[in-house]
C-alpha positions in Angstrom: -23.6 74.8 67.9 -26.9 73.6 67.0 -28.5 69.9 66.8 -30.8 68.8 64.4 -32.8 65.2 64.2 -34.8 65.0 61.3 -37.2 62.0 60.1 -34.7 60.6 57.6 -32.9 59.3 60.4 -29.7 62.0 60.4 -29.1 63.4 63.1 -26.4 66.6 62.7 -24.3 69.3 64.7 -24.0 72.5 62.6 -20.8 74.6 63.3 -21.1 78.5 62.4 -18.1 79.0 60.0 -17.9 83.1 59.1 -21.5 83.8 57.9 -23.2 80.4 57.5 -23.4 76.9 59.2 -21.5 73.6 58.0 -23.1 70.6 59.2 -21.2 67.5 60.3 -23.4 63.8 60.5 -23.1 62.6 64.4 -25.3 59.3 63.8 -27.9 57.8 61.3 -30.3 56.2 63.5 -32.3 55.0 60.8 -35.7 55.8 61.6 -37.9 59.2 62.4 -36.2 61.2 65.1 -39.2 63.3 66.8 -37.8 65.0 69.9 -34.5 66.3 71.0 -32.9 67.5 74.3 -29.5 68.8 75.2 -28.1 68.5 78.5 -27.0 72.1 80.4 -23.1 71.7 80.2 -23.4 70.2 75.9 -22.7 67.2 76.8 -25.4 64.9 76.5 -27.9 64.8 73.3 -31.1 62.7 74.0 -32.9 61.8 70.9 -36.2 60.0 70.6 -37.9 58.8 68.1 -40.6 56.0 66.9 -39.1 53.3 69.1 -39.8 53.1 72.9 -36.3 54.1 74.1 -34.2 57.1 74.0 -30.9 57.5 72.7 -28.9 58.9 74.7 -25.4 60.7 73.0 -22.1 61.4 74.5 -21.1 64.6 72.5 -17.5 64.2 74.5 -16.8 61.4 72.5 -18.0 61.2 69.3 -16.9 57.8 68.1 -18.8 56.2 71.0 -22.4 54.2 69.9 -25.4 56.3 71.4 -26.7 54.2 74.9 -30.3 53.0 74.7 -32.3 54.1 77.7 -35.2 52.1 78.0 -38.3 52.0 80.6 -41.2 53.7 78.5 -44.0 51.1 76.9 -44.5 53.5 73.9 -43.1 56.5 71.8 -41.3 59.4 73.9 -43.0 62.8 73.3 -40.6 64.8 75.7 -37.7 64.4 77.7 -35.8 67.6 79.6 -32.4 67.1 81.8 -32.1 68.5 84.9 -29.4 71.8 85.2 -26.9 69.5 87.1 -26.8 66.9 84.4 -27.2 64.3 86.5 -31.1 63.5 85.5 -33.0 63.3 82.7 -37.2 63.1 82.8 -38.8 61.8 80.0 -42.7 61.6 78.8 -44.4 59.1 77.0 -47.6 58.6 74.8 -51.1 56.6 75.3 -48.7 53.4 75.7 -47.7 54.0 79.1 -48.8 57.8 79.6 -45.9 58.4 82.4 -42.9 60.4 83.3 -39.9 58.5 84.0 -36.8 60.3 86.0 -34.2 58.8 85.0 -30.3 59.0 86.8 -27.8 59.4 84.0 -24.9 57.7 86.5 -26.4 54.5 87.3 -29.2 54.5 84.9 -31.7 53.2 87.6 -35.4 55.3 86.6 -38.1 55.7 88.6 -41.9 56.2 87.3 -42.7 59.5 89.2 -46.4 60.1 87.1 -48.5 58.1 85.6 -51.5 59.7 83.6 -54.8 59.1 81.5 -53.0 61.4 78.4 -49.7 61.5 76.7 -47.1 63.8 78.3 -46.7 65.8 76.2 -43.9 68.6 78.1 -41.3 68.4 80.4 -39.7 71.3 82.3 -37.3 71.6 85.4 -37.7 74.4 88.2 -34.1 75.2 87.8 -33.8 76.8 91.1 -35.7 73.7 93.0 -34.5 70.5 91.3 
Protein backbone atom coordinates (compact mmCIF):
# COMPACT_ATOMS: atom_id res chain seq x y z
CA UNK A 1 0.00 0.00 0.00
CA UNK A 2 0.97 3.57 -0.14
CA UNK A 3 0.02 6.67 2.17
CA UNK A 4 -0.50 9.95 1.11
CA UNK A 5 -1.19 13.41 3.34
CA UNK A 6 -1.79 16.18 1.35
CA UNK A 7 -2.46 20.02 2.36
CA UNK A 8 -6.28 19.71 1.92
CA UNK A 9 -6.28 17.87 4.97
CA UNK A 10 -6.95 14.05 3.44
CA UNK A 11 -5.04 11.85 4.37
CA UNK A 12 -5.44 8.36 2.02
CA UNK A 13 -4.22 4.54 1.65
CA UNK A 14 -4.10 3.63 -1.99
CA UNK A 15 -4.64 -0.20 -2.69
CA UNK A 16 -3.16 -1.51 -6.21
CA UNK A 17 -6.31 -3.19 -7.88
CA UNK A 18 -4.99 -4.98 -11.41
CA UNK A 19 -3.14 -2.04 -13.12
CA UNK A 20 -3.99 1.06 -11.10
CA UNK A 21 -4.49 2.31 -7.50
CA UNK A 22 -7.96 2.98 -5.64
CA UNK A 23 -7.76 5.19 -2.87
CA UNK A 24 -9.69 4.81 0.41
CA UNK A 25 -10.02 8.24 2.93
CA UNK A 26 -8.33 7.12 6.49
CA UNK A 27 -8.99 10.64 8.23
CA UNK A 28 -9.60 14.39 7.32
CA UNK A 29 -7.46 16.17 9.68
CA UNK A 30 -8.48 19.40 8.42
CA UNK A 31 -5.45 21.33 8.05
CA UNK A 32 -1.96 20.96 5.90
CA UNK A 33 -0.41 17.66 6.49
CA UNK A 34 3.53 18.25 5.80
CA UNK A 35 5.42 15.06 6.81
CA UNK A 36 4.57 11.44 7.04
CA UNK A 37 6.23 8.33 8.61
CA UNK A 38 5.24 4.69 8.63
CA UNK A 39 6.31 2.42 11.26
CA UNK A 40 8.53 -0.98 10.03
CA UNK A 41 5.75 -3.67 10.69
CA UNK A 42 2.61 -1.03 8.80
CA UNK A 43 1.26 -0.43 11.65
CA UNK A 44 1.66 2.92 12.79
CA UNK A 45 1.19 6.19 10.39
CA UNK A 46 2.61 9.34 12.03
CA UNK A 47 1.42 12.44 10.35
CA UNK A 48 2.41 15.99 11.07
CA UNK A 49 1.35 18.94 10.02
CA UNK A 50 0.95 22.89 10.92
CA UNK A 51 0.07 22.15 14.61
CA UNK A 52 2.77 21.32 17.27
CA UNK A 53 1.78 17.61 17.70
CA UNK A 54 1.90 14.58 15.73
CA UNK A 55 -0.85 12.38 14.92
CA UNK A 56 -0.17 9.32 15.46
CA UNK A 57 -2.56 6.44 13.44
CA UNK A 58 -3.37 2.89 14.33
CA UNK A 59 -3.64 1.28 10.78
CA UNK A 60 -4.81 -2.05 12.80
CA UNK A 61 -7.84 -0.41 13.59
CA UNK A 62 -9.18 1.91 11.33
CA UNK A 63 -12.26 3.18 13.16
CA UNK A 64 -10.00 4.32 16.11
CA UNK A 65 -9.46 8.48 16.33
CA UNK A 66 -5.65 9.17 15.54
CA UNK A 67 -3.73 9.83 19.27
CA UNK A 68 -2.19 13.28 19.66
CA UNK A 69 1.49 13.09 20.60
CA UNK A 70 2.56 16.25 21.95
CA UNK A 71 6.03 17.60 23.43
CA UNK A 72 7.34 19.92 20.48
CA UNK A 73 6.85 23.98 20.91
CA UNK A 74 6.47 24.36 17.10
CA UNK A 75 5.78 22.65 13.60
CA UNK A 76 7.34 18.96 13.19
CA UNK A 77 9.62 18.87 10.16
CA UNK A 78 10.60 15.01 10.62
CA UNK A 79 9.80 12.20 12.53
CA UNK A 80 11.36 8.33 11.76
CA UNK A 81 10.40 5.15 14.02
CA UNK A 82 12.66 2.99 15.14
CA UNK A 83 12.79 -0.88 13.33
CA UNK A 84 11.33 -2.36 16.46
CA UNK A 85 8.34 -0.12 16.58
CA UNK A 86 8.64 0.64 19.87
CA UNK A 87 10.06 4.48 19.25
CA UNK A 88 9.42 7.19 17.28
CA UNK A 89 12.04 10.46 17.07
CA UNK A 90 10.69 13.46 15.90
CA UNK A 91 12.27 17.02 14.85
CA UNK A 92 11.05 20.30 15.13
CA UNK A 93 11.40 23.85 13.72
CA UNK A 94 12.98 27.33 15.07
CA UNK A 95 10.16 26.96 17.97
CA UNK A 96 11.91 24.52 19.97
CA UNK A 97 14.68 23.30 17.38
CA UNK A 98 14.99 19.63 19.19
CA UNK A 99 14.59 15.98 18.68
CA UNK A 100 12.21 14.31 20.94
CA UNK A 101 12.39 10.26 21.33
CA UNK A 102 9.44 9.36 22.04
CA UNK A 103 8.17 5.57 23.53
CA UNK A 104 5.11 4.53 21.66
CA UNK A 105 4.00 2.08 24.88
CA UNK A 106 3.91 4.58 27.57
CA UNK A 107 4.18 7.67 25.60
CA UNK A 108 6.74 9.16 28.08
CA UNK A 109 9.44 11.36 25.47
CA UNK A 110 12.62 12.49 26.24
CA UNK A 111 14.35 15.67 24.52
CA UNK A 112 17.63 13.95 23.35
CA UNK A 113 18.94 17.31 21.12
CA UNK A 114 18.42 20.55 21.26
CA UNK A 115 19.79 22.79 18.41
CA UNK A 116 20.27 26.52 17.01
CA UNK A 117 18.39 25.20 13.49
CA UNK A 118 15.29 23.32 12.61
CA UNK A 119 15.76 19.56 12.39
CA UNK A 120 15.11 19.07 9.52
CA UNK A 121 15.95 14.76 9.15
CA UNK A 122 15.69 11.95 11.10
CA UNK A 123 17.21 8.51 10.45
CA UNK A 124 17.80 5.29 12.67
CA UNK A 125 21.08 3.09 12.44
CA UNK A 126 18.94 0.10 12.04
CA UNK A 127 21.57 -2.28 13.16
CA UNK A 128 22.42 -0.04 16.49
CA UNK A 129 19.14 1.31 17.76
Amino acid sequence: HIYTASSDGLILKWVKQGENYTSIKLYNNGFINRYMALSPDNNWLAVAGDAPYIQLFDLKDPNAKPKKLFGHKGQVYAMCFSSDNMLITSGSDTASNSVLLRNLENEKYYIINKSKNKIKNLAYDIKNN
